[in-house]
C-alpha positions as CSV (number, residue, x, y, z in Angstrom):
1,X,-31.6,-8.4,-21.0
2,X,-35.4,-7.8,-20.1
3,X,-34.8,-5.3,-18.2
4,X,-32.6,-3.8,-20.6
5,X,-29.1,-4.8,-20.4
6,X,-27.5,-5.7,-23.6
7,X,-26.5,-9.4,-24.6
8,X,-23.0,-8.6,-25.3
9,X,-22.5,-6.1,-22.3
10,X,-23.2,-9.2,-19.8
11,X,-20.7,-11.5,-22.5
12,X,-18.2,-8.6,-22.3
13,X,-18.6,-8.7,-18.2
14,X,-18.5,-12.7,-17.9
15,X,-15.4,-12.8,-20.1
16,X,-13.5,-10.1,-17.9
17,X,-14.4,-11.8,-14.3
18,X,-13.2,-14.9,-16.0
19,X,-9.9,-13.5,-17.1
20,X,-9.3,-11.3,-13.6
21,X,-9.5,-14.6,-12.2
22,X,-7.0,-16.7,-14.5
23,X,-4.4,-14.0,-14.0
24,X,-5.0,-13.4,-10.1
25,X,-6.3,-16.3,-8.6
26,X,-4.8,-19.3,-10.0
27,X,-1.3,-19.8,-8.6
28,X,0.1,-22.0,-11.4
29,X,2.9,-20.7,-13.6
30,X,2.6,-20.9,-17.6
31,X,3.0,-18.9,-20.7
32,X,0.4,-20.4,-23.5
33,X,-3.4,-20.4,-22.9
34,X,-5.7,-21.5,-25.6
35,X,-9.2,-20.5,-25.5
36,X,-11.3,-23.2,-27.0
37,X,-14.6,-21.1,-28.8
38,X,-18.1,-22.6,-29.4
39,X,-20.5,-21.6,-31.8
40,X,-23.0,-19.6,-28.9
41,X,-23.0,-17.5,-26.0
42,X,-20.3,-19.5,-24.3
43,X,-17.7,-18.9,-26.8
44,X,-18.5,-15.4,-26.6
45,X,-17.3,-15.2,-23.5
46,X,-14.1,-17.2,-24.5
47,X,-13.8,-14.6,-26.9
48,X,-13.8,-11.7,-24.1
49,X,-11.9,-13.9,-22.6
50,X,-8.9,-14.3,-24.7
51,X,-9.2,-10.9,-25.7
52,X,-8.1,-9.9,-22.2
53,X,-5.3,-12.6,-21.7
54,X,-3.7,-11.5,-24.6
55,X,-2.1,-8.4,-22.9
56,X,0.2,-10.3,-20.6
57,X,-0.1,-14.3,-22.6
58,X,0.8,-16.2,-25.7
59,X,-2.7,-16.7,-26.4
60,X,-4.7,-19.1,-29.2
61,X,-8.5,-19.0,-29.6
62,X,-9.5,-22.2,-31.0
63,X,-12.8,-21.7,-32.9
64,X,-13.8,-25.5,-32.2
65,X,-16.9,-25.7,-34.3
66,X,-16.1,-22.0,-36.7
67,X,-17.2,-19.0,-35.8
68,X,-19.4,-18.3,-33.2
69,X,-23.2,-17.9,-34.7
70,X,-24.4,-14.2,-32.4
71,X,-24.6,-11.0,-33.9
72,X,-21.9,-9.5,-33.1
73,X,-19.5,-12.1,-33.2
74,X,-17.1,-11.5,-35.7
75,X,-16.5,-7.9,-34.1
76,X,-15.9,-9.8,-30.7
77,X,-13.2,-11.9,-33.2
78,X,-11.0,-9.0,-34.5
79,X,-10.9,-7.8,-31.4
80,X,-9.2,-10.5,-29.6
81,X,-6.9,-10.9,-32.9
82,X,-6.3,-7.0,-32.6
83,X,-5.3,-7.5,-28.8
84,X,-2.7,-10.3,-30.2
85,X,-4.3,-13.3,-29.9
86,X,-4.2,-16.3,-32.7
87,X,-6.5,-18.1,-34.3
88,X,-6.8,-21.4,-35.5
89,X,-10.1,-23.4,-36.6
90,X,-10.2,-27.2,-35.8
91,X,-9.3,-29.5,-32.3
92,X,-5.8,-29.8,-32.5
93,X,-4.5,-33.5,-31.7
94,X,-1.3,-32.3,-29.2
95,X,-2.4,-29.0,-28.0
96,X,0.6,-27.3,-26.7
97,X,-1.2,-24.8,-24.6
98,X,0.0,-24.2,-20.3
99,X,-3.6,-23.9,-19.6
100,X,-6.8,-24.7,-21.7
101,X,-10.2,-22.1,-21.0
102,X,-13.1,-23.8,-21.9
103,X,-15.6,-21.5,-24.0
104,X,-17.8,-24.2,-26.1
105,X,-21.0,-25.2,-24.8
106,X,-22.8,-23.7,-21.8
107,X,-25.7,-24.1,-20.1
108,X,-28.2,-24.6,-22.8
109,X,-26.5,-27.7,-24.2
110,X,-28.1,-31.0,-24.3
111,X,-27.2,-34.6,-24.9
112,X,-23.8,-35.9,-25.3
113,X,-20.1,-34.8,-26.7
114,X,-19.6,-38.7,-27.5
115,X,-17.8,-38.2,-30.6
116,X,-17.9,-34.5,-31.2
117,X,-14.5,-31.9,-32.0
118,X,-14.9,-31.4,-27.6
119,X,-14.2,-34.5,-27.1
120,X,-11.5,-35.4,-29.1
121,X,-10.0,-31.9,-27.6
122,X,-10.5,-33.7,-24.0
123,X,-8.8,-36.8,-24.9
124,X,-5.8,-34.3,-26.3
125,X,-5.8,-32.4,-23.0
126,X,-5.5,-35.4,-20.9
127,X,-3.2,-36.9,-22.4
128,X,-0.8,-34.0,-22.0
129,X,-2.5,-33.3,-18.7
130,X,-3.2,-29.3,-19.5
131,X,-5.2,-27.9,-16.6
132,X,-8.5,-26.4,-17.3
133,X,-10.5,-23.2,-16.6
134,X,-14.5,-23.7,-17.4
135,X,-16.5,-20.8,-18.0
136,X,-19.8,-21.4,-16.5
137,X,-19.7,-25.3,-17.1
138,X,-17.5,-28.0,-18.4
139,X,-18.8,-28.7,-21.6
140,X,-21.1,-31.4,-22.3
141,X,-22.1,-31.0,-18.1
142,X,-26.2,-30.9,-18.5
143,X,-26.9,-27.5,-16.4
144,X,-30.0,-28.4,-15.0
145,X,-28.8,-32.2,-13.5
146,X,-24.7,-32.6,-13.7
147,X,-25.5,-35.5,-16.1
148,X,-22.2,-35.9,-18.3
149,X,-21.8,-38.1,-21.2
150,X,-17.9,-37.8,-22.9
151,X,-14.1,-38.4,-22.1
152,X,-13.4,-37.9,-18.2
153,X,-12.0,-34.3,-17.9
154,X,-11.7,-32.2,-14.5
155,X,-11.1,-28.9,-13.9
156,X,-9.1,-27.0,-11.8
157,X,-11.7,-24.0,-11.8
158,X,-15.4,-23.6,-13.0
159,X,-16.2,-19.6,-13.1
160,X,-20.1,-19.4,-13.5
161,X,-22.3,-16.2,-13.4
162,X,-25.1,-14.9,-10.9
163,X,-25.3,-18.4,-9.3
164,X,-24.6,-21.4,-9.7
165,X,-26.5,-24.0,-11.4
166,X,-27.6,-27.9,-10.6
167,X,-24.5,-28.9,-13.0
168,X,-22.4,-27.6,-10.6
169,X,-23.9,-29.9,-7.7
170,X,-25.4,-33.2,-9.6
171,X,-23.4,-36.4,-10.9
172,X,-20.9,-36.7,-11.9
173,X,-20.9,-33.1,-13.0
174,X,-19.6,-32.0,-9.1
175,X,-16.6,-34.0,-9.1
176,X,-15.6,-32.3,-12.5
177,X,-16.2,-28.6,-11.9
178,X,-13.3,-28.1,-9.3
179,X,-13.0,-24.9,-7.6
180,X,-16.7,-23.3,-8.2
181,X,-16.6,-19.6,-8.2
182,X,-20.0,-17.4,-8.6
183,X,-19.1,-13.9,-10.3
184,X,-21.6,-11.2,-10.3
185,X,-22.4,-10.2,-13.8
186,X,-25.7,-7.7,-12.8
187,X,-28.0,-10.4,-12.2
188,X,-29.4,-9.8,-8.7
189,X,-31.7,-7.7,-9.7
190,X,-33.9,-10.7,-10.8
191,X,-34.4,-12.3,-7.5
192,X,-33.5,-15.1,-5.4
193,X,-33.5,-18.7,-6.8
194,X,-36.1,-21.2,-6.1
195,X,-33.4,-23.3,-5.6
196,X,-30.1,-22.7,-2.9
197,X,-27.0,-24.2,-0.9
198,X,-26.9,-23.6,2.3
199,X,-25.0,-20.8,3.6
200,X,-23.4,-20.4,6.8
201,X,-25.2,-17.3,7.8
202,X,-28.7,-19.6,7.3
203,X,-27.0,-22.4,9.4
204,X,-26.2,-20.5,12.1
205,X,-29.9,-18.9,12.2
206,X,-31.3,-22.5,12.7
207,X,-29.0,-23.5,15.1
208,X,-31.2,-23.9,18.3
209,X,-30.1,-22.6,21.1
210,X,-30.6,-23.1,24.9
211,X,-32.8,-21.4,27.1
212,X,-31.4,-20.3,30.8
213,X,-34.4,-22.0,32.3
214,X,-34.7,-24.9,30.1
215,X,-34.4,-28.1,31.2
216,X,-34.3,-32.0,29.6
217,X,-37.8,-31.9,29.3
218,X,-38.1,-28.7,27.2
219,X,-34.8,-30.1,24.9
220,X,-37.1,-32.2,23.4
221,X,-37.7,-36.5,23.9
222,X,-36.8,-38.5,20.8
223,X,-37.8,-42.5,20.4
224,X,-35.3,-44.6,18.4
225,X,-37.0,-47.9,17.0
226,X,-34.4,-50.0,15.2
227,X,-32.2,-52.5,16.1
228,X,-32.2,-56.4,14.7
229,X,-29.9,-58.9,15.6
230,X,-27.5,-58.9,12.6
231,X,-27.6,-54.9,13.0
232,X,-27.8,-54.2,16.9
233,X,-25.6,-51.3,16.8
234,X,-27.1,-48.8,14.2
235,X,-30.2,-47.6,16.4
236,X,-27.5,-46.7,19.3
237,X,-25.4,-44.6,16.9
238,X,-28.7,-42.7,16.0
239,X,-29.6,-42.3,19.8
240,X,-26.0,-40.9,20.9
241,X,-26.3,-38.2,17.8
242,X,-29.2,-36.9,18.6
243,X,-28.1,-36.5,22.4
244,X,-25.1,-35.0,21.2
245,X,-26.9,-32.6,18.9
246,X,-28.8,-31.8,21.6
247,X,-32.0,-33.7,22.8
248,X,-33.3,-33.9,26.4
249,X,-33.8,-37.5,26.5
250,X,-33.6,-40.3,23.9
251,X,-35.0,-43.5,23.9
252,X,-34.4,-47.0,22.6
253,X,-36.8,-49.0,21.6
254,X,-35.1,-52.7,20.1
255,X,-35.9,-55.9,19.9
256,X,-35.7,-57.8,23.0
257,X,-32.4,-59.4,23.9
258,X,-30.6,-56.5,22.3
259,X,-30.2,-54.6,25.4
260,X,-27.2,-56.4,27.1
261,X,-25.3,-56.3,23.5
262,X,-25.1,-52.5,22.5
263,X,-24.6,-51.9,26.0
264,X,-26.1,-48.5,25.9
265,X,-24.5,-45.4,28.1
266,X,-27.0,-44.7,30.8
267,X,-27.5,-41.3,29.4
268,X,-30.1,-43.3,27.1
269,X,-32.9,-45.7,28.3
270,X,-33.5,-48.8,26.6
271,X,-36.9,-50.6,26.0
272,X,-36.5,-54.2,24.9
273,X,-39.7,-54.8,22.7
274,X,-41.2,-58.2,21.8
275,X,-38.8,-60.3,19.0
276,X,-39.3,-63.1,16.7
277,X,-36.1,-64.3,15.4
278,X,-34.0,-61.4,16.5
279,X,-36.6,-58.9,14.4
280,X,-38.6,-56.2,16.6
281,X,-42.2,-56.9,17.2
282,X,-44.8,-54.1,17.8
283,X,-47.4,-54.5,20.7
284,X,-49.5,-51.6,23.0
285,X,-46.5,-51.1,25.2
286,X,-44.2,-49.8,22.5
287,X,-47.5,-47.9,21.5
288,X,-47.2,-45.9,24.7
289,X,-43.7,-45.5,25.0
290,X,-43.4,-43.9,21.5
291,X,-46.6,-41.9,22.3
292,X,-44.3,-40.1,25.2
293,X,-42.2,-38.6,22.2
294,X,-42.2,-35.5,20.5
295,X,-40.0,-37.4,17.8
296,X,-39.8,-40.8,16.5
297,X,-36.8,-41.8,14.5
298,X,-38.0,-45.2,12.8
299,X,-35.5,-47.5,10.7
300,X,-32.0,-48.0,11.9
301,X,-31.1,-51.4,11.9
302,X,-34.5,-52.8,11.6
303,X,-33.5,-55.8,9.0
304,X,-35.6,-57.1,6.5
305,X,-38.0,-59.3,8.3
306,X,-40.1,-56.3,10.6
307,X,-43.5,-56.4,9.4
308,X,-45.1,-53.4,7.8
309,X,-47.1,-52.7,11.1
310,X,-44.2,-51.5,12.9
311,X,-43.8,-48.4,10.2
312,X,-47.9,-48.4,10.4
313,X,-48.0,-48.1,14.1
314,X,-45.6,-45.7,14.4
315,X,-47.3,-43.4,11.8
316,X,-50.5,-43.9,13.3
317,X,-49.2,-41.8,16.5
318,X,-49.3,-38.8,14.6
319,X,-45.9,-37.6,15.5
320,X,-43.0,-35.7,13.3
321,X,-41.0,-39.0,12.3
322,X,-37.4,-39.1,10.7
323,X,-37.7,-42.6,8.3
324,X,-34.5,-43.8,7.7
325,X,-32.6,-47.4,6.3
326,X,-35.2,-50.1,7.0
327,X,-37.9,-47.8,7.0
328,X,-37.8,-46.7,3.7
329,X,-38.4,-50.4,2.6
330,X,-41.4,-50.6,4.9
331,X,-42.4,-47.1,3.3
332,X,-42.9,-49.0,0.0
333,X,-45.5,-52.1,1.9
334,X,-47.7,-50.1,4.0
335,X,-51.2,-49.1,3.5
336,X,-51.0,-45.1,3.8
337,X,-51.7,-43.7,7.1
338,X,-53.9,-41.1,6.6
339,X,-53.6,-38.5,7.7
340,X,-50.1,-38.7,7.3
341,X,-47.9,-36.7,10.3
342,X,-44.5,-34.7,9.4
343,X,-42.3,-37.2,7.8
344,X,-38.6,-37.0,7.0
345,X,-37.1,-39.4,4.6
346,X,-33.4,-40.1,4.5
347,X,-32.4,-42.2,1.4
348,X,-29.0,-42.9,-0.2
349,X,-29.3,-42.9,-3.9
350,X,-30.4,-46.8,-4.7
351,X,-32.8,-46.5,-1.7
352,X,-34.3,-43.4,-3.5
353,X,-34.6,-45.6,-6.8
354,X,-36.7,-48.0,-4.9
355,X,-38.8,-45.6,-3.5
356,X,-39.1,-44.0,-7.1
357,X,-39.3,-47.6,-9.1
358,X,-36.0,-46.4,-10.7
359,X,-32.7,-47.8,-12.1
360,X,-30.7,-44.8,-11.1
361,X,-31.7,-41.5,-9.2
362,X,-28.2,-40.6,-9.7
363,X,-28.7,-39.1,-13.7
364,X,-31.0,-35.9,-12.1
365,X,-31.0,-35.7,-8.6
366,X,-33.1,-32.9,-8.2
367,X,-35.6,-34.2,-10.2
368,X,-35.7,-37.5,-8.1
369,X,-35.8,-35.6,-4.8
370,X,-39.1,-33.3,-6.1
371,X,-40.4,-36.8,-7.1
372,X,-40.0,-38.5,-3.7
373,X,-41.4,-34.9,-2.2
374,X,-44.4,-35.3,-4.3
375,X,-45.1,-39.1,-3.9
376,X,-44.5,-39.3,-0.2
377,X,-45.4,-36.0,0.9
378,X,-42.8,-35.5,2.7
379,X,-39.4,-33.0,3.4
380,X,-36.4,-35.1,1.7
381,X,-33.2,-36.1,2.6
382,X,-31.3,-37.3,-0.4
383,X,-28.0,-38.4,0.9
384,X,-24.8,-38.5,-1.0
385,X,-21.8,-36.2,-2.0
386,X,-23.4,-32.4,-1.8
387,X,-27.1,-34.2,-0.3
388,X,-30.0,-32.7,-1.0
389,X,-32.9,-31.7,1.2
390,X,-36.4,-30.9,-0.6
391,X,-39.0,-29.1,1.9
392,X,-42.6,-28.0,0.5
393,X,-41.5,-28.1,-3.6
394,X,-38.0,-26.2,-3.0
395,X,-34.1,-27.7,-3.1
396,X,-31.1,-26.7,-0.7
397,X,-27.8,-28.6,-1.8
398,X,-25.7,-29.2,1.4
399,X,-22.2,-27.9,1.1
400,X,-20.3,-29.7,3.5
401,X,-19.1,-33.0,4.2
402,X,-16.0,-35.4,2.8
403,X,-15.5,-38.5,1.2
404,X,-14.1,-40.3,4.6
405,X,-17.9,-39.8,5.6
406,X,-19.0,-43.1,3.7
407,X,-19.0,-45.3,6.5
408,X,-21.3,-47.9,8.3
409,X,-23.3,-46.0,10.5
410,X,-22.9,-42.3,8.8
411,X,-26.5,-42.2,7.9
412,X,-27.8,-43.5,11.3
413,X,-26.0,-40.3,13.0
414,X,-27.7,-38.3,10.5
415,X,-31.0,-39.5,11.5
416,X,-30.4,-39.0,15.2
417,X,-29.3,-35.7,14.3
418,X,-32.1,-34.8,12.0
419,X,-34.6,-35.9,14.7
420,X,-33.2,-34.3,17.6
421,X,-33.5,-30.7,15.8
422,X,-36.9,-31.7,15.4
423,X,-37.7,-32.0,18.6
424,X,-36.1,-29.2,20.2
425,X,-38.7,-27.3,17.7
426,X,-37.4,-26.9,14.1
427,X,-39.8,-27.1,11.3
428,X,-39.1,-30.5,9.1
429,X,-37.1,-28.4,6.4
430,X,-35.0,-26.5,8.6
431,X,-34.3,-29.3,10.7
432,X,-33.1,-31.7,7.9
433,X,-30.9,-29.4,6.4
434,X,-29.2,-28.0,9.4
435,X,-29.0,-31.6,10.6
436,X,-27.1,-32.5,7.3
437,X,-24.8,-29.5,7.1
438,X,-24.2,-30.1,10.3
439,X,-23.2,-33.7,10.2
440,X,-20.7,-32.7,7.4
441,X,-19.0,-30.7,9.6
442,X,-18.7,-33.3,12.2
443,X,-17.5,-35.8,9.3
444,X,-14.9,-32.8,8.5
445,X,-13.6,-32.4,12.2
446,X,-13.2,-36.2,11.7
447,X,-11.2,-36.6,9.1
448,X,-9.4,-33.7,10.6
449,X,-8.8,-36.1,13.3
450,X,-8.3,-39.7,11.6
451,X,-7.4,-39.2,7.7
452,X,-8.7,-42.0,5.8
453,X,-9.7,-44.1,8.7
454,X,-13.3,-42.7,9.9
455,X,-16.0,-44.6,11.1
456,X,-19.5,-43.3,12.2
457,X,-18.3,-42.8,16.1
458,X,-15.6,-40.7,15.0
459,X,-18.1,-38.4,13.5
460,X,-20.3,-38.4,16.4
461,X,-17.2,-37.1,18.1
462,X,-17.0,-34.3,16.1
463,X,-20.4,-33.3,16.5
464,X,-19.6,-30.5,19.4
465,X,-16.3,-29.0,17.8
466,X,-18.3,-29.1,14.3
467,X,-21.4,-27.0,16.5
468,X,-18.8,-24.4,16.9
469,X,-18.2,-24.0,13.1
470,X,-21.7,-24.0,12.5
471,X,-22.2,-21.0,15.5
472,X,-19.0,-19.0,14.2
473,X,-20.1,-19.1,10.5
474,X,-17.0,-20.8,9.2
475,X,-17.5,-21.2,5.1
476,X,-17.6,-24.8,4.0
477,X,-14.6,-25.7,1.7
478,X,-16.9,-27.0,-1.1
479,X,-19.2,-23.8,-0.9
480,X,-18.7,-21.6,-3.8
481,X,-16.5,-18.6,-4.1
482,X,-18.1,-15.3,-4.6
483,X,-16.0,-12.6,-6.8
């Protein structure tokens, strides 16, 4: 509009890609749509919407809380009634509508729908289990989070304009939207978001790739630290991910009498360090060892009784370092290294909260990842369904991945991978989120592979076959559709 478009030519745009794409790209058979109508900009577009649907539907417009409140809008009314559409005022208890298109509150709502006319119109729907078309968000989804207070209610389609918005990627507002399709309204012209998912041209950019003359020593060396008795395995599941994702060498550093237990391949060299109770112990041999590295990946396995010294030490080095599991509690205890080197942090959503002295992350993600950029100074890995990587104050949500992929040992994999990029020479926000997109496709090829039954191996598997996805620019099934 500020640079001159008017307000109801983008509503009268919006409301057409939203209809082009009930009639041609859902493939489910029905005869009455009703076009549920808020009082602002979104139920504008429900009006364009049901305008259009008219032609070839039995179509209702349900003006959920009256008349929309824009000028314009009653014009935009007689218009749809012209094209043959009904209307009716009110929620209706046993709506007998094929499909429902949901026009009421956009991305400027606020709050909750506890109790409100949408959410009584939810509880109707599924009860009588009508599928749902959302024009640029479920109702009552908070635009700039996914935050969602109301009924449950999925879609089978959100159709959202010029891109698409943290709704569409936070909790629990993701696993509502459905299929998420971007249409192009005009709005390029204003520039490119702070804020991105990863596309698979981008990936493929990143993607190191191998010199004729290179050899293991130019691949880069990483140092795994990790490893306790109750959790031997997790630092050797980070060392055989970051070979596979392509580091020269990799090295083990555990506590000592883990050696002979995770029985590591003799692609990867094991140091057994000092112990006390089964817990690693950090003395001036480890120091040199890990000073050989152009990576340190610091956390796997480590169990709750490693003194904060470890974490200390290994900052002290100066080197990039991927903190991960264990680490992130010894983040907390330490006295801050300063200056601090390149850090990575990988936390899951209740080691986030502890980081961030929260109860729950999970309410605004993005928020909670900008705050663990600020506090720690560091590039972000906040793990879960679509993860999010912060790097230098921006976001990149990570399209791939699947459910199967919560599994002991999936975030140790990650870390391998994450510091293997790093060491054959990606910058720490590169690195992390190729390393994630990445490892979704790996979890992909392995529920390709195994269904339901995955476990963190099987994804380390995948990790070649999922290269080859990355390198041929195959599009994510959770990435948005353009139209």
């Amino acid at each position: 509009m500020a640079n001159g478009v008017p307000f109801l030519s983008l509503m009268e745009v919006a409301g057409s890609k939203v209809a082009q794409y009930v009639r041609n790209r859902l493939e489910i058979e029905w005869r009455q749509i009703e076009v549920l109508v808020g009082k602002g900009a979104n139920g504008g577009d429900g009006l364009v919407v049901a305008r259009y649907l008219a032609r070839y539907y039995d179509v209702t417009v349900r003006l959920v809380d009256g008349v929309p409140r824009f000028d314009g809008a009653e014009a935009m009314l007689r218009a749809a009634k012209s094209f043959g559409a009904k209307v009716q005022t009110g929620w209706q208890a046993d709506p007998a509508a094929d499909l429902i298109v949901d026009g009421v509150f956009g991305t400027g709502f606020h709050g909750t729908i506890i109790n409100t006319p949408i959410a009584h119109c939810y509880e109707a729907i599924n009860h009588r289990q009508i599928p749902v078309v959302a024009i640029d968000l479920l109702s009552g989804v908070s635009a700039d989070s996914g935050s969602y207070h109301g009924p449950s209610i999925n879609a089978v389609a959100t159709i959202t304009f010029g891109a698409s918005k943290w709704g569409h990627w936070g909790y629990p507002g993701a696993a509502m939207r459905g299929e998420l399709v971007v249409a192009d309204i005009g709005l390029r012209m204003i520039g490119e978001p702070a804020d991105s998912w990863l596309d698979p041209d981008t990936a493929k950019e990143w993607m190191p790739s191998l010199n004729q003359l290179g050899h293991k020593y130019r691949r880069g060396r990483v140092v795994v630290v990790g490893g306790s008795r109750s959790m031997a395995g997790a630092p050797l599941l980070s060392a055989m991910a970051a070979l596979r994702a392509g580091a020269g060498l990799v090295t083990l550093i555990v506590p000592q009498g883990l050696a002979d237990r995770i029985a590591a391949p003799p692609t990867i060299l094991v140091h057994e360090s000092p112990s006390s109770h089964g817990s690693l112990r950090w003395s001036d041999e480890e120091t040199r060892l890990a000073a050989t590295a152009d990576v340190i990946v610091v956390g796997p396995g480590l169990g709750h009784d490693v003194a904060p010294n470890v974490l200390e030490s290994v900052l002290g080095l100066g080197k990039p370092t991927v903190v991960d599991a264990d680490g992130l509690r010894l983040l907390k205890q330490i006295s801050r290294v300063k200056p601090l080197p390149p850090m990575i942090l990988t936390p899951h959503s209740g080691e986030a909260a502890r980081l961030l002295d929260l109860q729950d992350v999970n309410e605004d993600r993005p928020k909670a990842a900008h705050q663990l950029m600020e506090r720690y100074q560091a590039t972000v890995i906040l793990k879960g369904a679509y993860s999010i990587i912060g790097d230098n104050g921006k976001l990149i949500v990570n399209p791939t991945g699947t459910r199967e992929m919560a599994t002991p040992g999936s975030g140790d994999a990650l870390a391998g991978m994450v510091g293997s990029l790093l060491a054959q020479g990606l910058e720490p926000g590169p690195a992390a989120a190729l390393a994630t997109y990445w490892h979704g496709w790996a979890g992909t090829v392995a529920k390709e592979h195994y269904g339901h039954s995955v476990v963190a191996t099987d994804i380390i598997d995948g990790i070649a076959e999922a290269r080859r996805r990355v390198e041929d620019q195959v599009r994510p099934n959770l990435a948005p559709i353009s139209m």
